[in-house]
Z-matrix of the N, CA and C atoms (Angstrom, degrees):
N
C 1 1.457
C 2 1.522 1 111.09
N 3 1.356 2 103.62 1 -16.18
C 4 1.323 3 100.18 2 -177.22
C 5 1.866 4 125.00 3 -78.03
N 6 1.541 5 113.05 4 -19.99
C 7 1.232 6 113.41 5 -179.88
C 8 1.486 7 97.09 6 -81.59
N 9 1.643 8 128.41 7 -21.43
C 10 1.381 9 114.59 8 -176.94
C 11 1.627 10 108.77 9 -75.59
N 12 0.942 11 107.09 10 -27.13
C 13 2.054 12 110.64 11 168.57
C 14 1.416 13 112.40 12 -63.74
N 15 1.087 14 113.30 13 -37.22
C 16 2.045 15 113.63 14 -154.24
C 17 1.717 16 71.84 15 -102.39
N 18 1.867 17 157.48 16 -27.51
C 19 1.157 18 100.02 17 -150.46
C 20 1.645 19 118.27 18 -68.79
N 21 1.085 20 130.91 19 -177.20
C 22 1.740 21 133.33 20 166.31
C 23 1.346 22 109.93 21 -58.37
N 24 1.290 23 119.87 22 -72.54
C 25 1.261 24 126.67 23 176.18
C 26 1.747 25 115.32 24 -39.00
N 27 0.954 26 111.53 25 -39.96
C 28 1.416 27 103.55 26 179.64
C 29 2.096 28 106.56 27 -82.92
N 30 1.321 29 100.49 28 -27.07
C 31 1.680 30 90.40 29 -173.97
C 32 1.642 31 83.96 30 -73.08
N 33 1.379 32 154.61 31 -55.55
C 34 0.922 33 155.90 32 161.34
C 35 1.663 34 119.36 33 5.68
N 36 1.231 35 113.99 34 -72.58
C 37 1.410 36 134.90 35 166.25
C 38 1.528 37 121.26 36 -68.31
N 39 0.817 38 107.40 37 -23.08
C 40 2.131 39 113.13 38 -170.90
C 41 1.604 40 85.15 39 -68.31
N 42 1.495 41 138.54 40 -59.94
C 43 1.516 42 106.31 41 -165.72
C 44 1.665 43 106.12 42 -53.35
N 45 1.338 44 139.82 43 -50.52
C 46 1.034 45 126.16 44 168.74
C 47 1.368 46 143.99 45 -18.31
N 48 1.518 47 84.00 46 -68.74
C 49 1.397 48 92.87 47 176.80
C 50 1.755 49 110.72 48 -83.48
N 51 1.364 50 140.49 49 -13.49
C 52 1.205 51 125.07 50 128.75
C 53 1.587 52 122.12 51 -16.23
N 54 1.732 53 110.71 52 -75.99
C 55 1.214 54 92.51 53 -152.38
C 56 1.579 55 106.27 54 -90.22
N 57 1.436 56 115.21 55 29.92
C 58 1.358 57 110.08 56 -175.81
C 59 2.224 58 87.33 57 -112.37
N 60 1.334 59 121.13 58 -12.29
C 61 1.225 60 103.55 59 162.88
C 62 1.454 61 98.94 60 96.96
N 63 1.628 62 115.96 61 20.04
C 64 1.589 63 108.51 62 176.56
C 65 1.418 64 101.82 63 -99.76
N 66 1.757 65 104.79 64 -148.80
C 67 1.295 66 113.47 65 -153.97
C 68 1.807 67 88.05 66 -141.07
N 69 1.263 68 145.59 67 168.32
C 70 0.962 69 136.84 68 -178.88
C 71 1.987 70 113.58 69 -140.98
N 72 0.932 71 143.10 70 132.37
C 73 1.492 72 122.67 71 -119.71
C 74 1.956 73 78.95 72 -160.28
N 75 0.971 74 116.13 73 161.22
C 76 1.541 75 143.85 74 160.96
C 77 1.716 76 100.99 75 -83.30
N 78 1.238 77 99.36 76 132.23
C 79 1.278 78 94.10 77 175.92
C 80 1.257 79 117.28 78 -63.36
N 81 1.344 80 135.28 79 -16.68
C 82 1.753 81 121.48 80 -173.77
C 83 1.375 82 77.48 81 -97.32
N 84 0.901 83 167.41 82 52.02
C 85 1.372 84 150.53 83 72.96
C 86 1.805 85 156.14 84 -22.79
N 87 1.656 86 80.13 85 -39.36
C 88 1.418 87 115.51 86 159.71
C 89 1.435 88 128.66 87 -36.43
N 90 1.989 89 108.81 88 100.96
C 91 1.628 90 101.77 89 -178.79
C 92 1.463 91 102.80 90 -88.10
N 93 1.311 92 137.12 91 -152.80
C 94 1.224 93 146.50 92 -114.24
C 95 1.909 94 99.47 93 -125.26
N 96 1.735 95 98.17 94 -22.61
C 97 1.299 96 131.44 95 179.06
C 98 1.298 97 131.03 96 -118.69
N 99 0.989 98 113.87 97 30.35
C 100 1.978 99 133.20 98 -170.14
C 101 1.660 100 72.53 99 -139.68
N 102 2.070 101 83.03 100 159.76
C 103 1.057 102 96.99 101 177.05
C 104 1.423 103 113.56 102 -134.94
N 105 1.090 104 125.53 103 147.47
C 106 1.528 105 125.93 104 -149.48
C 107 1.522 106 91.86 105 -102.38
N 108 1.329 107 118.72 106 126.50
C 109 1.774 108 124.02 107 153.90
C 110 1.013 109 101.26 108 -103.43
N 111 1.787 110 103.45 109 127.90
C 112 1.948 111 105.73 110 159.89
C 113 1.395 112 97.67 111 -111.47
N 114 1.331 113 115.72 112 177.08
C 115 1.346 114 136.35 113 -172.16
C 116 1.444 115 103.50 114 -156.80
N 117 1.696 116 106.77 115 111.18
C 118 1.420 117 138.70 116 172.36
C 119 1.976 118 88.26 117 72.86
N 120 0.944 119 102.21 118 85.64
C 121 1.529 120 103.84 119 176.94
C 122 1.732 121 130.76 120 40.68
N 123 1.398 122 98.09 121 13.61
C 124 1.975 123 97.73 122 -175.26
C 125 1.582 124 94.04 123 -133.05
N 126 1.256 125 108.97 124 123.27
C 127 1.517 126 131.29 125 165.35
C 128 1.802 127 94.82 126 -56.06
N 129 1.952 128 91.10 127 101.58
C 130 1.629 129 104.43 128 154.29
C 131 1.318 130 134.07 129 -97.53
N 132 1.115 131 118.84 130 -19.82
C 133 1.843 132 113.08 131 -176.33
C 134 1.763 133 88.24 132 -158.01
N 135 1.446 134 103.51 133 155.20
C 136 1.089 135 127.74 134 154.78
C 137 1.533 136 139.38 135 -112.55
N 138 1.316 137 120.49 136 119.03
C 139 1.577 138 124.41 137 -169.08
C 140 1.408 139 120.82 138 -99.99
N 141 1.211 140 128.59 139 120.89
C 142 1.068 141 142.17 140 -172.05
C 143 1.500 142 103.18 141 -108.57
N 144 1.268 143 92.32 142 114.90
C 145 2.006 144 96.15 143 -174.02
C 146 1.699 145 90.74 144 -86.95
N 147 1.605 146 93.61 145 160.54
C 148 1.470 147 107.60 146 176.00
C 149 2.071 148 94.94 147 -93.55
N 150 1.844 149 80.00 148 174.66
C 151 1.369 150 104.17 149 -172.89
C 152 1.628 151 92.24 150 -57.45
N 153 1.344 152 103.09 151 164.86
C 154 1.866 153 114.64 152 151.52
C 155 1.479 154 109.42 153 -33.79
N 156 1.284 155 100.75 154 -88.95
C 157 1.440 156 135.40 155 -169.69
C 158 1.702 157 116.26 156 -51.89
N 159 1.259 158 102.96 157 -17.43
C 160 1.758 159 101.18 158 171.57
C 161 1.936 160 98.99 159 -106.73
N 162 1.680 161 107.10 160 -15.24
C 163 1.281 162 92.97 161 159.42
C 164 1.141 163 123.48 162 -72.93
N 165 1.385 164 144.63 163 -30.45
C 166 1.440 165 160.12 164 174.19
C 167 1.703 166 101.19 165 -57.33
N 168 0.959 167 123.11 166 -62.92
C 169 1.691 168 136.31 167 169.04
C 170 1.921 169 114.02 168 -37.07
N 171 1.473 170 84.55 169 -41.61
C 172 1.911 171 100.42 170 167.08
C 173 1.362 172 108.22 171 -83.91
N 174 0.817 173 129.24 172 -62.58
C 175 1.670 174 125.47 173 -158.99
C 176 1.727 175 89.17 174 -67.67
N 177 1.074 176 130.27 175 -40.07
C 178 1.620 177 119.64 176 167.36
C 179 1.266 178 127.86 177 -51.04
N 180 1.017 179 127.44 178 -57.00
C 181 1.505 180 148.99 179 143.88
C 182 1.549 181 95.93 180 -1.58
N 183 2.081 182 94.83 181 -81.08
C 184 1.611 183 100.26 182 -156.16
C 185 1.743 184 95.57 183 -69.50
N 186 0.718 185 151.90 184 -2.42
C 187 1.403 186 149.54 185 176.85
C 188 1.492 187 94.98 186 -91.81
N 189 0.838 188 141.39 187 -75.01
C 190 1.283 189 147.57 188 170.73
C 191 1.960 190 118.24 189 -19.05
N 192 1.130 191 119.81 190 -49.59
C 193 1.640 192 162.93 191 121.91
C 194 1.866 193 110.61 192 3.17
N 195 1.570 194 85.60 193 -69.49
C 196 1.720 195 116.87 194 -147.88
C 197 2.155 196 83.72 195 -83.77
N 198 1.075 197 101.21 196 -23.10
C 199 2.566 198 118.73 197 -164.42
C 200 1.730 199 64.10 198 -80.42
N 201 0.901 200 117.71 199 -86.75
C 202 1.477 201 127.89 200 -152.36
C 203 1.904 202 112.49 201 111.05
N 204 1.686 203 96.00 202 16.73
C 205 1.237 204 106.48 203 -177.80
C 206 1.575 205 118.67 204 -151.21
N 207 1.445 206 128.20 205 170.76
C 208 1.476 207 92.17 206 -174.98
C 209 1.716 208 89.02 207 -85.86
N 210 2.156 209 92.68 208 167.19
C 211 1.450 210 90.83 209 -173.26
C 212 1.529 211 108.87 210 -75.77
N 213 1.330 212 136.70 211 5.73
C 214 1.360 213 111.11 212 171.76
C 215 1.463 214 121.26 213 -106.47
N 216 1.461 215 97.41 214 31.81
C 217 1.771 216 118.48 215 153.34
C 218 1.733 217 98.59 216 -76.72
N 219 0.977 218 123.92 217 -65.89
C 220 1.380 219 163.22 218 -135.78
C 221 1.870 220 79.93 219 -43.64
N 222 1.324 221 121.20 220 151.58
C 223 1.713 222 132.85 221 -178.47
C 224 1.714 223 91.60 222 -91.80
N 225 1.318 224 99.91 223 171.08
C 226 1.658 225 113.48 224 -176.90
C 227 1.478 226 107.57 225 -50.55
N 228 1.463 227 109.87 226 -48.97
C 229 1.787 228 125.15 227 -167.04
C 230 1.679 229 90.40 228 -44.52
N 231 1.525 230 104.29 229 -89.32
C 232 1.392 231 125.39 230 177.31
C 233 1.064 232 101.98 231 -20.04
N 234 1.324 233 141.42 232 -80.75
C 235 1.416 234 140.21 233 -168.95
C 236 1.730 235 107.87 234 -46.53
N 237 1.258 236 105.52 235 -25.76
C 238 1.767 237 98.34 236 -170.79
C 239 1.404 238 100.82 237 -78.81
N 240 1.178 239 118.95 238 -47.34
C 241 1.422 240 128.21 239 150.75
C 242 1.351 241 134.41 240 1.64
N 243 1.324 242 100.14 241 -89.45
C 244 1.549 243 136.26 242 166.10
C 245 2.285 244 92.84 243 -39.60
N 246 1.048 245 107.68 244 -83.13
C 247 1.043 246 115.98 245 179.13
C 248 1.687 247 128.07 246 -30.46
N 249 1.905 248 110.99 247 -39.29
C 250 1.304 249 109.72 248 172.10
C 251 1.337 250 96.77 249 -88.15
N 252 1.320 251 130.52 250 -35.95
C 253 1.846 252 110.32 251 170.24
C 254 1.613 253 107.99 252 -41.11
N 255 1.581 254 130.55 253 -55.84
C 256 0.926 255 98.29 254 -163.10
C 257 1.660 256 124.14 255 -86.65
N 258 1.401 257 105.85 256 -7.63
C 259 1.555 258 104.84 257 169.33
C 260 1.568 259 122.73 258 -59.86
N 261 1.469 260 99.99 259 -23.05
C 262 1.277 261 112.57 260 176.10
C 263 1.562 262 126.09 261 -82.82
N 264 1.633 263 113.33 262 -10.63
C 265 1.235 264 123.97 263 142.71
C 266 1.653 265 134.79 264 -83.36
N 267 1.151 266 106.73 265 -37.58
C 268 1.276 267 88.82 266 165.31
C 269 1.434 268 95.33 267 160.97
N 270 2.029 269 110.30 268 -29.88
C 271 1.203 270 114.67 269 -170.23
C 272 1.230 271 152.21 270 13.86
N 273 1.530 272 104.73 271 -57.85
C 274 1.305 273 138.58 272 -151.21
C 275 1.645 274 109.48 273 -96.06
N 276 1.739 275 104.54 274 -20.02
C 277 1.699 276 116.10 275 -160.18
C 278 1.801 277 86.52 276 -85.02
N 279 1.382 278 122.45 277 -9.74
C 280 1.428 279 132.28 278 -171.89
C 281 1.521 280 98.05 279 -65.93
N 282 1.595 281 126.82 280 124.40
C 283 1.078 282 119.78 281 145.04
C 284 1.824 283 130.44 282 -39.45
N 285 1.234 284 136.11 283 120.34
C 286 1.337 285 133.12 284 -170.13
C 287 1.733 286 111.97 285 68.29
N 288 1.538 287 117.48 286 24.26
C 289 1.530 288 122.68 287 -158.07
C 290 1.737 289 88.94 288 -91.85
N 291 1.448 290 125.15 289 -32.02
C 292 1.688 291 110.87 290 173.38
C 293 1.101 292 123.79 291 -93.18
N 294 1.548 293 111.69 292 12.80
C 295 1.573 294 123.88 293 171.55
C 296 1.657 295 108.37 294 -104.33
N 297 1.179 296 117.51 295 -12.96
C 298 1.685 297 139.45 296 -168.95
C 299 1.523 298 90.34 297 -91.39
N 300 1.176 299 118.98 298 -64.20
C 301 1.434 300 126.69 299 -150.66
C 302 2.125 301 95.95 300 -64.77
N 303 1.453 302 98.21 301 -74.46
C 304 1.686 303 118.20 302 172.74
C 305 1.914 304 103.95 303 -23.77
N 306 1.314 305 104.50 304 -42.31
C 307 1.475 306 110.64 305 -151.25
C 308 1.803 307 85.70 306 -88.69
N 309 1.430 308 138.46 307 -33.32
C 310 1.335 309 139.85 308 158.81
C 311 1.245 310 126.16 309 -69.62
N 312 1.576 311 128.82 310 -23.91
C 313 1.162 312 133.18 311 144.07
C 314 1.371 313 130.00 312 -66.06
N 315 1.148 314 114.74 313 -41.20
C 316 1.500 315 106.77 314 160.39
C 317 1.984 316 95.37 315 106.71
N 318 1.907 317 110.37 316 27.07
C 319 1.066 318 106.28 317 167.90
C 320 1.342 319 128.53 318 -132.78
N 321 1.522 320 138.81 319 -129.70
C 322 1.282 321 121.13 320 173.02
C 323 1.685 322 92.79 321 -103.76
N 324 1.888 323 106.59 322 178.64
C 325 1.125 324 90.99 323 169.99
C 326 2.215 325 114.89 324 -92.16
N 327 1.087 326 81.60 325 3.13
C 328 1.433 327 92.90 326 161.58
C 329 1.424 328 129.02 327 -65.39
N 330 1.498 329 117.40 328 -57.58
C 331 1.393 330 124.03 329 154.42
C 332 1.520 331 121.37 330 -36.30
N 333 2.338 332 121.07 331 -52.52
C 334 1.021 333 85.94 332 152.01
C 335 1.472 334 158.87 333 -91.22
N 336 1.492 335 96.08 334 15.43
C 337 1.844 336 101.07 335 179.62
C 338 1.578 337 96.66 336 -80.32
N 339 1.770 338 139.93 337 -33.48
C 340 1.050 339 121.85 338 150.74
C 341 1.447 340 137.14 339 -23.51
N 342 1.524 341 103.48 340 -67.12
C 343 1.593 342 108.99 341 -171.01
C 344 2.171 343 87.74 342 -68.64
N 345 0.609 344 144.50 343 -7.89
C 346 1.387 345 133.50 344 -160.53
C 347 1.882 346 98.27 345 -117.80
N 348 1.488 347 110.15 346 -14.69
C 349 1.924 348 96.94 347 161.51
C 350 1.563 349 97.74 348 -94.70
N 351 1.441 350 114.11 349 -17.83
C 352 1.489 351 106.49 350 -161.25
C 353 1.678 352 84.89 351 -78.24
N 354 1.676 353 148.65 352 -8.60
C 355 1.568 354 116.48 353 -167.97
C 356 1.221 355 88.60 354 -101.07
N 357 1.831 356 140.73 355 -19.24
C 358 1.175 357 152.49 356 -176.95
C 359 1.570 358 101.46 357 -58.65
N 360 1.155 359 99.41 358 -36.15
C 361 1.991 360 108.82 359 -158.30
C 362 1.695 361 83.35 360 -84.54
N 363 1.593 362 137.48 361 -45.97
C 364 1.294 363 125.73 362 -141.83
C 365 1.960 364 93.02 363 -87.43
C-alpha cells in the first residue's frame, strides 16, 4: 500500500480529489462506480466520487471557510453572491439543494428563489 501513497501521480491528483469530496482507492479496489485513472497505460488510483448532496454540504463548508464566517452572518450582497456561485455549480440540480442552501444562509427558501430570478433577470 505503500507505493500506492508515495506514487507522483496520485500525490498529484489528491488536491483534486480533496476538494471535489472523494475518496481515493487502489485500483483493485475499484467498485463498479469509482473511476479508475491510469497514467502511461497502468491503472494508478481509484476515485470514488461523493454523493450530490454531501457534495453540496462541502462546497458550503468551503464557502463558508473562504466568508471567514458562517454564511448566515453574511449581508444581503454576500448572500446573493454565495447563491450565484452555487447555481453556477450545479447546487440547485440537488434534490432538497434550495432547502440546504436557505437553511445555511440563515433565510427563507423564498428569499433563495428570489436572489436566483434576481441573477436570471440581471
Amino acid at each position: 500500500m505503500t507505493g500506492f501513497a508515495d506514487d507522483p501521480f496520485v500525490a498529484a491528483v489528491k488536491p483534486l480529489v480533496d476538494a471535489m469530496g472523494g475518496e481515493m482507492l487502489p485500483p483493485e479496489r475499484a467498485g463498479a462506480d469509482d473511476v479508475v485513472l491510469a497514467w502511461e497505460g497502468t491503472d494508478v488510483v481509484a476515485v470514488r466520487l461523493p454523493q450530490l448532496a454531501d457534495s453540496l454540504d462541502r462546497i458550503l463548508a468551503t464557502l463558508e471557510r473562504r466568508s471567514g464566517r458562517p454564511l448566515a452572518e453574511l449581508d444581503r450582497k454576500a448572500k446573493q453572491e454565495i447563491v450565484r456561485i452555487l447555481e453556477a455549480r450545479g447546487a440547485f440540480s440537488v434534490r432538497h439543494g434550495v432547502e440546504t442552501v436557505a437553511s445555511a444562509l440563515g433565510v427563507s427558501r423564498f428569499t433563495v428563489y428570489n436572489y436566483l430570478n434576481r441573477e436570471k433577470d440581471a
